[in-house]
C-alpha positions in Angstrom: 19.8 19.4 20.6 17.3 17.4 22.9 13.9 17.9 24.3 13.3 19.9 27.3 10.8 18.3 30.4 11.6 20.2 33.5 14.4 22.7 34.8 17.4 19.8 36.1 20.2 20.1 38.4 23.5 20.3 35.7 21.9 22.5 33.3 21.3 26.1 33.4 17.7 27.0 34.4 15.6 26.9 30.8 18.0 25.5 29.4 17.5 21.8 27.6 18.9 19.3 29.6 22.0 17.0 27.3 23.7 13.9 27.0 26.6 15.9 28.9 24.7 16.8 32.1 23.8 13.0 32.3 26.9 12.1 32.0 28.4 14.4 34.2 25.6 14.3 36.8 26.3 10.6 36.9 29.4 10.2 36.9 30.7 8.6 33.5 31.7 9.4 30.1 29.6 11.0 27.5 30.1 7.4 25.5 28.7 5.3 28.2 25.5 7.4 28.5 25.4 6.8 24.3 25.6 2.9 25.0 23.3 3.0 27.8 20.7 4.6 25.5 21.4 2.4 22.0 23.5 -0.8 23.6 22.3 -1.2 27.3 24.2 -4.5 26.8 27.4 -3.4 26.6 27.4 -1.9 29.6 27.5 -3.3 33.1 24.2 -3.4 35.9 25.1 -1.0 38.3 26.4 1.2 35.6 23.5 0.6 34.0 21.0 1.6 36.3 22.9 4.5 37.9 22.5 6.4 34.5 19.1 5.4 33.9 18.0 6.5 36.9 20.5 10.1 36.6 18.1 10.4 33.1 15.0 10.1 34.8 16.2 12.4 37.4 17.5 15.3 34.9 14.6 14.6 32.3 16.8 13.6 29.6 15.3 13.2 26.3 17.7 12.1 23.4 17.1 14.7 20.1 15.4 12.4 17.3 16.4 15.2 14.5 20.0 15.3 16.0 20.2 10.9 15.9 18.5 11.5 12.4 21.0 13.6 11.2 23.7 11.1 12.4 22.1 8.0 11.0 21.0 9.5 7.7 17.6 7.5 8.5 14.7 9.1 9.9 11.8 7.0 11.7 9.0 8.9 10.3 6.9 7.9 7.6 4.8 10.7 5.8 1.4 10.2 4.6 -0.3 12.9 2.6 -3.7 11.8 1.4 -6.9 14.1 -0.8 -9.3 14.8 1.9 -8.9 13.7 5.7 -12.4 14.7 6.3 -13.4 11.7 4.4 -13.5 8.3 6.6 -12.3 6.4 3.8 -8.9 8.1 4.0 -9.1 7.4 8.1 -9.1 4.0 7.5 -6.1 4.0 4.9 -4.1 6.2 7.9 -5.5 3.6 10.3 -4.1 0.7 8.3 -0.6 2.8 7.4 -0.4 3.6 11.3 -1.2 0.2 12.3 2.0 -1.2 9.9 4.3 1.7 11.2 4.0 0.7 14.9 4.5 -2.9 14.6 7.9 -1.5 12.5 9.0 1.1 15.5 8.2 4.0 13.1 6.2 7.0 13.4 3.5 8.2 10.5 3.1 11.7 9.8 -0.4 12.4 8.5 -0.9 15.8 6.4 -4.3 16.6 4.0 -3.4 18.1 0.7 -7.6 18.9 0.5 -7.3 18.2 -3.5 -4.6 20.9 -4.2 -1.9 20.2 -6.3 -0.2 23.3 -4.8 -1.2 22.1 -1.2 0.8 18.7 -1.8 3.8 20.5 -3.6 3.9 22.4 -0.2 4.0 19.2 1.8 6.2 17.1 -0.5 9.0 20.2 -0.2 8.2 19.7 4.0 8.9 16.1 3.8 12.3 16.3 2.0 13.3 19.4 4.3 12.6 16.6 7.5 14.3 14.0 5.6 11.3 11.4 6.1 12.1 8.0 5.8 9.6 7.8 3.0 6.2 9.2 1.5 2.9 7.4 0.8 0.8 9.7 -1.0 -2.5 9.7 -2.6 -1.4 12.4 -5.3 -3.4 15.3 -5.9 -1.4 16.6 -9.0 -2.1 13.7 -12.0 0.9 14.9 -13.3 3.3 13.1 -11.7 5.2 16.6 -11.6 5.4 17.2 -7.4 7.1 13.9 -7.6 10.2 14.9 -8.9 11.7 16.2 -5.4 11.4 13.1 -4.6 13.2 11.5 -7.0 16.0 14.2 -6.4 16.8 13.9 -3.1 16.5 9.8 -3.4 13.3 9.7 -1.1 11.2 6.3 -1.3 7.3 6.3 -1.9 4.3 4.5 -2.4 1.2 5.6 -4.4 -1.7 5.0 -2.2 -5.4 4.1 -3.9 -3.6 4.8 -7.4 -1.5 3.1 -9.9 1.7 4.4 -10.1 2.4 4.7 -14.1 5.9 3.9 -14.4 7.5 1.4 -12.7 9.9 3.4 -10.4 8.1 2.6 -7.2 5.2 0.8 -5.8 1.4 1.2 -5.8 -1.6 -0.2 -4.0 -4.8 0.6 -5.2 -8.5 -0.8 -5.8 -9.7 -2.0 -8.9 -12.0 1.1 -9.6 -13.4 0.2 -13.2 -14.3 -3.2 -11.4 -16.0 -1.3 -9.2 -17.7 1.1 -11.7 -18.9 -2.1 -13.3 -20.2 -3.6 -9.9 -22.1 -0.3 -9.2 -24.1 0.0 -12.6 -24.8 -3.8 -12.9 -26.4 -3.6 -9.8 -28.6 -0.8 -10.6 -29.2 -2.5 -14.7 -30.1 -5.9 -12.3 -33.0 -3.4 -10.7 -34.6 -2.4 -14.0 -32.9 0.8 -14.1 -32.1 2.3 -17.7 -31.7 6.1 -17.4 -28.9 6.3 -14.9 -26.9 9.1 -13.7 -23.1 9.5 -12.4 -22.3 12.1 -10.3 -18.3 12.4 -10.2 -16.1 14.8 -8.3 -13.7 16.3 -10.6 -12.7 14.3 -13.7 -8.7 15.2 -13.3 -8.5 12.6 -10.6 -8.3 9.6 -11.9 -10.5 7.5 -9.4 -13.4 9.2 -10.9 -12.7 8.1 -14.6 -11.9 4.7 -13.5 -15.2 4.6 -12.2 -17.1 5.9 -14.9 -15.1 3.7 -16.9 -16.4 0.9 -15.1 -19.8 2.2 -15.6 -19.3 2.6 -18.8 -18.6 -1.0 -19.3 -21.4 -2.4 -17.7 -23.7 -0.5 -19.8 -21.6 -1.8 -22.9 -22.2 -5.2 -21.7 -25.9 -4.7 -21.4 -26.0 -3.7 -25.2 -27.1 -0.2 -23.9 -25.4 2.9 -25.6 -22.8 5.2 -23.2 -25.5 8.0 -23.6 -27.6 6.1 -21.2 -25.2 7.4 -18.9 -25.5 11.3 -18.1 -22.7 12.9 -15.6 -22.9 15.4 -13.3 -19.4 16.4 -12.0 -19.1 17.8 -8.7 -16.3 20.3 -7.4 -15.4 18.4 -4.6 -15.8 14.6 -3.3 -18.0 15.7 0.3 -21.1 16.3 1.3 -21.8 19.8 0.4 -20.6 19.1 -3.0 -23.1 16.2 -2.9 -26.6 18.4 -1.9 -25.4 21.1 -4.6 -25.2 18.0 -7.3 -28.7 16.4 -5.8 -30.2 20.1 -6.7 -28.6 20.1 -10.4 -30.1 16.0 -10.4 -33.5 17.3 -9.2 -33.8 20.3 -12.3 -32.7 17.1 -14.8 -35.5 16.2 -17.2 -36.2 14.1 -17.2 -35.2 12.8 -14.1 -33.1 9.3 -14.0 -34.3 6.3 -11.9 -30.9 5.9 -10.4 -27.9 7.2 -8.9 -24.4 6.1 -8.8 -22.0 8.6 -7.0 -18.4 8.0 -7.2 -18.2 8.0 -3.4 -20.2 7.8 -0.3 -19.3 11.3 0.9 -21.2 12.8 -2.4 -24.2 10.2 -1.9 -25.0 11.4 1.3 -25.4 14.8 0.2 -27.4 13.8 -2.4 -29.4 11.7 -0.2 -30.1 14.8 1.9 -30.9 17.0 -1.4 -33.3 14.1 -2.6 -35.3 13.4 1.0 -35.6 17.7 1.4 -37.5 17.7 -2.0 -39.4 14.9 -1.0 -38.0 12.2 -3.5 -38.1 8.9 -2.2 -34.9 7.0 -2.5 -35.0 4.2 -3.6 -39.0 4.3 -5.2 -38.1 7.0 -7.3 -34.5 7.1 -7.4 -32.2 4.2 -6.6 -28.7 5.4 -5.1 -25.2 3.5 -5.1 -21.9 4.9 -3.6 -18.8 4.4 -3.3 -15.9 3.4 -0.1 -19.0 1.6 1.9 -17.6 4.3 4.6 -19.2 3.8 8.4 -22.1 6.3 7.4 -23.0 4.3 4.6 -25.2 1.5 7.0 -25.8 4.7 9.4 -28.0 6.4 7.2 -31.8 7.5 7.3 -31.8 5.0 4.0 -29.3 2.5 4.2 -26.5 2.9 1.5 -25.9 0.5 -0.9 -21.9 1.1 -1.5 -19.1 -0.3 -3.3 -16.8 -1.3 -0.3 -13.0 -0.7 -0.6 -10.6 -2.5 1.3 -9.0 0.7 3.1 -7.6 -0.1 6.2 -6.0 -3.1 4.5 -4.7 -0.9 1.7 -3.3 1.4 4.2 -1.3 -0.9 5.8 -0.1 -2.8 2.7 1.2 0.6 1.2 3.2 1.3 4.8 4.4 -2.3 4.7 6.0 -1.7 1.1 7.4 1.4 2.1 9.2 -0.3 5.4 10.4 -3.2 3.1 11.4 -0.8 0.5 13.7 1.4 3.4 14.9 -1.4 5.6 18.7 -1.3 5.1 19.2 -5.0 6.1 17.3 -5.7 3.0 19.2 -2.9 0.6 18.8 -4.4 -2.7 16.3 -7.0 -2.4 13.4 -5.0 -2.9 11.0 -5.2 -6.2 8.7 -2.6 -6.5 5.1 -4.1 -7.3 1.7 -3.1 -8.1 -0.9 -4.1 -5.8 -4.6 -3.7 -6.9 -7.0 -4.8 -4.4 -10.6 -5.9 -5.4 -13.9 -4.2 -4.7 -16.9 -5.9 -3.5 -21.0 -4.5 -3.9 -22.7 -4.1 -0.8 -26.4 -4.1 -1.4 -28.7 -2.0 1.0 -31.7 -0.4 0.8 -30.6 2.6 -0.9 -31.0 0.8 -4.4 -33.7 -1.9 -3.8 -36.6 -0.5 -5.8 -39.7 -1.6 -4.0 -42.0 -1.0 -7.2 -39.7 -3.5 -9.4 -39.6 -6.0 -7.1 -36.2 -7.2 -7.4 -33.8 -8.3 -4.7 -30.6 -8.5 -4.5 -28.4 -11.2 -5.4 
C-alpha cells in the first residue's frame, strides 16, 4: 500500500496512487519504476527522468511498511524513555536522533511516565511495527517487559542503566560517582545533617545515588544516619514542592539538600523560597542532570551534570552497529558508563561558612 498526496490521473479518485499507475502512466514496466526508485543506476537518463517526473506528477509515495515487510528490516528505531517532560530525557532523544539521521534511520520517541504497564504497552507496539531496534530507559526493574523482545529477536540498548546480563548493550552514568560528588560537595561546605530527597526507590538511579551518598559520608567517618531520606512519588516538580513541605515539618531541620535530580530540586526550591527559607544560608541545595533550568533559576543550581545528549547518541550508535547487516556477526555488546562531573553554583555556597568552591 503507499501514501496518498493528491487525487492523480491513473488512479481512481481517493484512491492511493501505486507503483502500477507510475508505471503505466509512464510508460514502462512495474520493474523499471522499482529500479528507478532503489537503483537509479541501472537505468538509463531519459528513462530515468521520464518516471521521475510521471511520480512527481501522480504524487507517488513508495509504502515504507510494504518495503519493510519485504526487507524484513525496518528503518525506525524506538526510544521509550521515564518521563519526556524531563529535559534530561530531551537531550538523550536529542543525541539518539542526532545518531539516527546521520545513519538514514528514523527514531520513534514514546514516554512510559514511570509505568511498568505503560512500557509493556509500548514494548508489545514496537514488536507489532517490527522496529529495527529499541533503546529504552526501563521502567519495570524487572527485566520482565523485556522478554518480547528477546522472543521475537528484536535488538536493544539500556539507556542511563546497566543492563545486568550480558545479552545486550548499556550506556549509562556512573550514578554512585555522582552520589559521592554531590555529598562531598556539601561535607566540603561544613554541612553534617544532610537530607536526600529520592523519587521512588524501585528505580535504580535513585539507589545508585544514595549509594554514592552513602559513601561519601563513609569516607568522612560520619555514620549512614547522618543521612535522612525523603522519597518522593515522582521525579518532577510537583513531587519536588510536596517533598520541600515534608523537609520544612523535619526537626530539626538539615543544613542541606541533595535531590536525586534537578526536576525535584526546583520544586523544592520553590517550597523553600515560599516559606521564606533562604537557600543556600539556611539550606544548601545540590541536584542532579545539571538540566538548562538548573543556571536559569531564581538561585542558581549547583547540579551533578550528566552527559545526556552524548549518552543518547552513543546508545543509538550501538543499536545501528548492532543491526547493520554488513556487519552481522561482528558486533560485541559492551557496557558503557559515562562519568559525572559537580557543577558548583550558588545553590550550595553557604555564605555564613565561608567556603568556596573548589
Amino acid at each position: 500500500m503507499t501514501a496518498l498526496l493528491g487525487p492523480a490521473a491513473g488512479s481512481p479518485a481517493g484512491q492511493p496512487v501505486g507503483i502500477k499507475d507510475v508505471a503505466r502512466a509512464a510508460g514502462v514496466s512495474v520493474g523499471t519504476v522499482s529500479n528507478v526508485i532503489n537503483r537509479p543506476d541501472s537505468v538509463s537518463a531519459e528513462t530515468r527522468e521520464r518516471v521521475r517526473s510521471t511520480i512527481e506528477r501522480l504524487g507517488y509515495v513508495r509504502s515504507e511498511s510494504a518495503r519493510q515487510l519485504r526487507a524484513g528490516r525496518s528503518r525506525i528505531i524506538a526510544l521509550l524513555v521515564l518521563d519526556m517532560a524531563n529535559p534530561f530525557f530531551v537531550d538523550v532523544a536529542s543525541g539518539a536522533e542526532r545518531a539516527a539521521r546521520e545513519a538514514g534511520l528514523g527514531v520513534m520517541l514514546c514516554n512510559s511516565a514511570q509505568s511498568p504497564s505503560e512500557e509493556a504497552e509500548y514494548l508489545g507496539l514496537f514488536t507489532e511495527q517490527r522496529v529495527r531496534g529499541v533503546l529504552v530507559t526501563p521502567a519495570d526493574t524487572t527485566g520482565a517487559n523485556l522478554e518480547g523482545f528477546r522472543r521475537h529477536g528484536i535488538p536493544f540498548v539500556f539507556v542511563d542503566r546497566v543492563l545486568p546480563s550480558a545479552e545486550g548493550c548499556s550506556v549509562s552514568v556512573d550514578d554512585i560517582t555522582g552520589g559521592a560528588l554531590a555529598v562531598r560537595h556539601l561535607l566540603d561546605q561544613g554541612h553534617e545533617d544532610i537530607t536526600y530527597i529520592s523519587g521512588p526507590m524501585h528505580l535504580a538511579q535513585c539507589q545508585d545515588r544514595r549509594t554514592g551518598a552513602l559513601r561519601a559520608l563513609a569516607e568522612a567517618g560520619l555514620p549512614e544516619d547522618r543521612l535522612r531520606q525523603v522519597e518522593a512519588e515522582r521525579l518532577d516538580v510537583s513531587a519536588g514542592r510536596d517533598a520541600g513541605a515534608r523537609l520544612l515539618g523535619m526537626s530539626p531541620r538539615p543544613t542541606a539538600v541533595f535531590c536525586a535530580n534537578d526536576l525535584l530540586a526546583l520544586g523544592v526550591l520553590q517550597a523553600l523560597y515560599g516559606a521564606g527559607v533562604g537557600v543556600p544560608d539556611e539550606i544548601a541545595l545540590v541536584g542532579y542532570d545539571d538540566i538548562e533550568f538548573a543556571s536559569a533559576a531564581a538561585v542558581p543550581l549547583t547540579s551533578v551534570r550528566q552527559p545526556a545528549f552524548r549518552m543518547g547518541r552513543t546508545a543509538a550508535e550501538l543499536l545501528i552497529e548492532e543491526t547493520d547487516e554488513s556487519a552481522a556477526g561482528d558486533h560485541d555488546h559492551r557496557r558503557i558508563v559515562l562519568q559525572p562531573e559537580l557543577v558548583v553554583r550558588e545553590s550550595s555556597l553557604s555564605r555564613s561558612r565561608g567556603r568556596a568552591p573548589a
